[in-house]
Backbone bond lengths (Angstrom), bond angles and torsions (degrees), N, CA, C in turn:
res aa  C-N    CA-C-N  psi(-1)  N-CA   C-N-CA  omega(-1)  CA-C   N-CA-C  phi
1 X - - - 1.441 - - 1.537 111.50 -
2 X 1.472 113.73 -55.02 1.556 99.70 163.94 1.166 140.60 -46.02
3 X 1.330 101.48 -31.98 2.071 106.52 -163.39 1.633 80.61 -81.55
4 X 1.440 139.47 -44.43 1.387 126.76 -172.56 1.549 120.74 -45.21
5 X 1.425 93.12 -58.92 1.953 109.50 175.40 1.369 101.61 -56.78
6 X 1.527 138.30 -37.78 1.486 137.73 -167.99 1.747 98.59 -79.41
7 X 1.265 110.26 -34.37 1.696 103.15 178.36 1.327 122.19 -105.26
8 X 1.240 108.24 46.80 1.265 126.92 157.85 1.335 98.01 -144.62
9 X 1.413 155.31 -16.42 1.418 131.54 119.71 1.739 116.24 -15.44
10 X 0.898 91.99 -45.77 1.560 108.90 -148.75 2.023 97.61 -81.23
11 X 1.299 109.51 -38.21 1.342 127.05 171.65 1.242 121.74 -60.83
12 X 1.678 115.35 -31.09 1.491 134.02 -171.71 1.777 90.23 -100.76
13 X 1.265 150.49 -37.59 1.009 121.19 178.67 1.832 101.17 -151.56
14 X 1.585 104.41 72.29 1.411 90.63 165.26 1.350 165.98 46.64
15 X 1.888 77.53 -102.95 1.304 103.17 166.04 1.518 138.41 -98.66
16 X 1.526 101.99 22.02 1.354 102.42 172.64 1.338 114.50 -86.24
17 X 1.728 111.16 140.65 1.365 95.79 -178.26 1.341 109.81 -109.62
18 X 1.241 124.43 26.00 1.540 110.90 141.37 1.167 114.65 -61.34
19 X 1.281 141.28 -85.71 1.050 159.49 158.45 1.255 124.87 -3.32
20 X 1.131 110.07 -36.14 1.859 133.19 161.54 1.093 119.08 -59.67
21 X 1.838 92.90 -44.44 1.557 93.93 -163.52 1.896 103.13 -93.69
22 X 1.122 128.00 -52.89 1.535 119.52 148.86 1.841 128.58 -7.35
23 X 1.335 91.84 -50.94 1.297 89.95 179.05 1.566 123.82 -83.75
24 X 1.888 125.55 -20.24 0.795 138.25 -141.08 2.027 69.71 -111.52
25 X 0.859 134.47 -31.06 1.278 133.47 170.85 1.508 124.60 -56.38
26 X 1.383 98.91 -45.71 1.612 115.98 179.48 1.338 96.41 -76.00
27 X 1.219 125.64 -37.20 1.358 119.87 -177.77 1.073 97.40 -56.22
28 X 1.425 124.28 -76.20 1.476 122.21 -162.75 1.243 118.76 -32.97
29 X 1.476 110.75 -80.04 1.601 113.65 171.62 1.837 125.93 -34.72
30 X 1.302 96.91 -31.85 1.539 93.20 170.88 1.369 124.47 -86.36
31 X 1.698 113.95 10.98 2.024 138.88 173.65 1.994 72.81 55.17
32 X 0.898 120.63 81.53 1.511 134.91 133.33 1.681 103.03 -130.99
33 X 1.416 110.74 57.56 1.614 121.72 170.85 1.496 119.55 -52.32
34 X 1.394 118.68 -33.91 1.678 130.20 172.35 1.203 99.83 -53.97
35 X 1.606 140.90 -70.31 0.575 146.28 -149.38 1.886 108.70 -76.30
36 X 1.526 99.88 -42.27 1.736 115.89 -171.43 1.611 87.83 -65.11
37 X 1.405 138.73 -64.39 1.007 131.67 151.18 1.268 153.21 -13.22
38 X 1.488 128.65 -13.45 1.308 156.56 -177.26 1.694 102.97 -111.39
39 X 1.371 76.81 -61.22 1.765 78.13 157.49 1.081 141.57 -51.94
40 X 0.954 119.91 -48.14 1.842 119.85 179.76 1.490 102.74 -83.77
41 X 1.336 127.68 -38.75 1.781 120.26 151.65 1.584 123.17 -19.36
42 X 1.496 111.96 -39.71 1.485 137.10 179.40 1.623 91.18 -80.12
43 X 0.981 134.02 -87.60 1.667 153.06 -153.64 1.244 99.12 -46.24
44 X 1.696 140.29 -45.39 1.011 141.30 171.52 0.880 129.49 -39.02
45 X 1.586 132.68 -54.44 1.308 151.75 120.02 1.530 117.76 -18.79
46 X 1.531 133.90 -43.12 0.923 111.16 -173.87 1.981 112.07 -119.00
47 X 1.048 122.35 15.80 1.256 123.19 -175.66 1.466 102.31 -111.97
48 X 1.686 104.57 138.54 1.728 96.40 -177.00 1.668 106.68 -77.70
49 X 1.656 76.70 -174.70 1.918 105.84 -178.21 1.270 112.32 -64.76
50 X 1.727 104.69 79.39 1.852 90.42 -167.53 1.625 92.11 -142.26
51 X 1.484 103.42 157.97 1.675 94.86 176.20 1.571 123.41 -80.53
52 X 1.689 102.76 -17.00 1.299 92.22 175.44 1.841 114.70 -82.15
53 X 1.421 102.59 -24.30 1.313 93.73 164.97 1.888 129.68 -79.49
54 X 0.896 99.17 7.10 1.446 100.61 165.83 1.914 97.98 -97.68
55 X 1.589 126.03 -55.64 1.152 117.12 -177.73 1.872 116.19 -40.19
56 X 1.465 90.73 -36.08 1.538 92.49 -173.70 1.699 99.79 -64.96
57 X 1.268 135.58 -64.31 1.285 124.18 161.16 1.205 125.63 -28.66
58 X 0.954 121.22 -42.39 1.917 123.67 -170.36 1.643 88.63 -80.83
59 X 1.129 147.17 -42.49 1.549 123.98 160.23 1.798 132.33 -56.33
60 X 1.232 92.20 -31.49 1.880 97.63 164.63 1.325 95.02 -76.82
61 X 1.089 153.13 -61.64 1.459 127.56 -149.21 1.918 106.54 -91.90
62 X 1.162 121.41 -13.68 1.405 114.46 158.69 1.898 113.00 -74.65
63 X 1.272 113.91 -41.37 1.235 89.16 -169.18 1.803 108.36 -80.49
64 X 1.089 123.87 -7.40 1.109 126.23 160.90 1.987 119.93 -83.63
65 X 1.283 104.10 21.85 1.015 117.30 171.06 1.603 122.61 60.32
66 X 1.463 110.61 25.63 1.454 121.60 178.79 1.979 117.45 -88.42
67 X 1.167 99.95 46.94 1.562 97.50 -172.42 1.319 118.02 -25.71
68 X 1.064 125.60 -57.33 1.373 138.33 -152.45 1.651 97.27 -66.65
69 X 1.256 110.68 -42.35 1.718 127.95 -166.14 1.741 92.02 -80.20
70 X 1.253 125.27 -45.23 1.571 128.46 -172.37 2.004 89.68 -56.86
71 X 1.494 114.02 -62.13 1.568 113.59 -153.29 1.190 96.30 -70.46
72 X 1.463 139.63 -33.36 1.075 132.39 -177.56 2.059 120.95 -48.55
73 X 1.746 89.14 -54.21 1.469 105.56 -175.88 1.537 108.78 -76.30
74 X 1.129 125.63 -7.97 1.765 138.42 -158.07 1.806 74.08 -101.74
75 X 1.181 125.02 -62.09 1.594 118.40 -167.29 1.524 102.23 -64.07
76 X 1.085 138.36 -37.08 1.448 149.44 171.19 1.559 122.99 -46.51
77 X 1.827 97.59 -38.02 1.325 114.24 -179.81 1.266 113.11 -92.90
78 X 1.310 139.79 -38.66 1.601 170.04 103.93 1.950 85.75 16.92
79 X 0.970 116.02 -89.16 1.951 118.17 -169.85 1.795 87.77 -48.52
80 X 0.984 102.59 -31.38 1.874 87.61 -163.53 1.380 115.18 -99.93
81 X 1.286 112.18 11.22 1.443 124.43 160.25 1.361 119.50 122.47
82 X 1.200 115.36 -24.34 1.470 116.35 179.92 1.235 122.55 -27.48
83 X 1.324 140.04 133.78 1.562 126.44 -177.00 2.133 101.26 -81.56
84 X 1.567 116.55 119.70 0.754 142.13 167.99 1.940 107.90 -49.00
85 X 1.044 125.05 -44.41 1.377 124.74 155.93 1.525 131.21 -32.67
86 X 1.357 100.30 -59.60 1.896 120.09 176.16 1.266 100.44 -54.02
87 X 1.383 108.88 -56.67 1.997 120.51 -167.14 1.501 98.11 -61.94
88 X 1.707 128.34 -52.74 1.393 92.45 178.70 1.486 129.66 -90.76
89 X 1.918 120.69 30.17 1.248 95.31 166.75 1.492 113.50 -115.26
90 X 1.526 112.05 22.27 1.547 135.29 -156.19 1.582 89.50 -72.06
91 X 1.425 111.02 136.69 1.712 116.53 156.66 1.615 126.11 -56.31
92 X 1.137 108.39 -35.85 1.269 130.72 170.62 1.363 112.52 -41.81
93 X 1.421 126.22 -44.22 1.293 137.53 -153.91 1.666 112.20 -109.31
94 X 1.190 102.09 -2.80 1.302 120.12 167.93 1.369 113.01 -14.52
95 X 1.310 106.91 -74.81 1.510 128.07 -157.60 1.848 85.24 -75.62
96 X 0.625 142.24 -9.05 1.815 135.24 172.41 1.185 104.88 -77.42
97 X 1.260 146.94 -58.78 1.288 148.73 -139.26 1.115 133.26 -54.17
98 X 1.704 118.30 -33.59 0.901 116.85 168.91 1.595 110.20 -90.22
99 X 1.191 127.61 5.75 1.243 103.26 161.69 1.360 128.81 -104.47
100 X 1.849 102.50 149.58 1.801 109.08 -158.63 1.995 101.83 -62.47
101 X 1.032 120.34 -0.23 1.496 105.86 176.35 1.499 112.23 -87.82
102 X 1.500 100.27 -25.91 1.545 105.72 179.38 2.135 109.02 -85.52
103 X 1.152 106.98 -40.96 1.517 106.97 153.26 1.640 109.16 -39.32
104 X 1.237 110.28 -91.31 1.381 107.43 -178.82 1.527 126.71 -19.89
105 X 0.844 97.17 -44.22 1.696 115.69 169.59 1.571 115.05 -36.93
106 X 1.271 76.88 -91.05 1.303 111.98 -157.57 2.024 110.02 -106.81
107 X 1.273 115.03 11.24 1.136 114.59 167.33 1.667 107.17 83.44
108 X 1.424 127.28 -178.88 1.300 134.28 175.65 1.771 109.69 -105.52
109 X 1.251 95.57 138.58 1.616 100.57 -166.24 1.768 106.49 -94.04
110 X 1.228 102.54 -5.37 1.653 114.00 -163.19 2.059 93.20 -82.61
């Protein structure tokens, strides 16, 4: 029911990337990753130079199981201020943890 109401947000203006990015979220969590994926392809392009907008990416591409794409944007968000604390006790990031690039990061959560 959400991702419906969000894509018709999304129908009325595109290119907003709130709206992009909301939906490309719901996607994720709902493992419609093709789609959460297409999405954030879009968002890249349209969300500024900010750390929470990279964090918001680094949660679409982990829960769609893109590690490499999550640590990348988590380091992106990390230079741009994000507090490194929040990121490692996030549920989201679960599936990162044990790896030493995501330690490095973001420290050990144990």
């Amino acid at each position: 029911m959400a991702c419906e109401l969000l894509e018709a947000r999304v129908a009325d203006d595109p290119n907003d990337p709130q709206s992009l990015s909301e939906l490309a979220d719901y996607s994720a969590k709902a493992n419609d990753c093709e789609r959460a994926m297409t999405l954030v392809s879009r968002l890249e392009a349209l969300l500024p130079e900010t750390g929470p907008s990279y964090h918001q990416m680094a949660y679409i591409y982990a829960l769609c199981g893109d590690g490499d794409a999550a640590i990348q944007a988590l380091a992106r968000a990390v230079e741009l201020g994000e507090p490194a604390e929040i990121i490692r006790q996030e549920d989201e990031f679960a599936d990162l943890r044990g790896r030493v690039d995501f330690v490095a990061l973001v420290g050990d959560s144990s």
